[in-house]
C-alpha positions, -999 to 999 in steps of 0.1 A, spaced: 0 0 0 14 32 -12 13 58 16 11 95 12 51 102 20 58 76 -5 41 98 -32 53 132 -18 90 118 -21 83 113 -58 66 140 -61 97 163 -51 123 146 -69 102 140 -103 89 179 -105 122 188 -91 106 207 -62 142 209 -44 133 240 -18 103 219 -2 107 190 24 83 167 28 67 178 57 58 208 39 31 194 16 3 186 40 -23 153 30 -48 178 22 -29 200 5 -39 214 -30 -16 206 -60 -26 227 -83 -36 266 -78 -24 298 -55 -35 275 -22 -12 250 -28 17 239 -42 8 259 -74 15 235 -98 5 238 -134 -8 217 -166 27 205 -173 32 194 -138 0 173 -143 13 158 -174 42 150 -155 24 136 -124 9 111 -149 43 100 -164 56 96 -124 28 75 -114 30 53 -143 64 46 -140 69 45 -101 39 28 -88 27 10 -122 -9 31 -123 -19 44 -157 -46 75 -152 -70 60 -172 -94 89 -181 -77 124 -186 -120 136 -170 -105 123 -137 -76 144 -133 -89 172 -115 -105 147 -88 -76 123 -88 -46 152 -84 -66 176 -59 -45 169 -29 -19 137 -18 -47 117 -5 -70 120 -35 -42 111 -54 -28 83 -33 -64 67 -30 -67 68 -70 -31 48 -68 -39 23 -41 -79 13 -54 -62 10 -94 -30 -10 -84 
């Protein structure tokens, strides 16, 4: 079961996010937008590639994306129901 550091730890060195630790990206926190960690389109894209390769979970419907990369736990959930 893939737990919510596990994916921050990709997270950070995939997007290359090398001025935030771990602890700084709370479960609940938003990816995407001024509240979060202010990622962007190409981050998505790039989300997708990481979580293919890393934890073997293709994003099957691109429609799902903005449920399925909202926060850590929306997005580990989504990895740990599809493995």
């Amino acid at each position: 079961m893939i737990t919510t550091a596990d994916l921050k730890v990709k997270l950070i060195d995939g997007l290359g996010l090398e001025d935030i630790e771990v602890d700084e990206i709370g479960d609940d926190m938003a990816l995407f937008g001024d509240d979060g960690l202010g990622l962007d389109s190409v981050d998505a894209i790039e989300i997708t590639l990481i979580v293919e390769k890393e934890f073997g979970v293709k994003i099957k419907d691109a429609g799902e994306e903005s449920g399925v990369f909202s926060t850590p736990n929306t997005l580990v959930a989504y990895i740990n129901e599809n493995k």
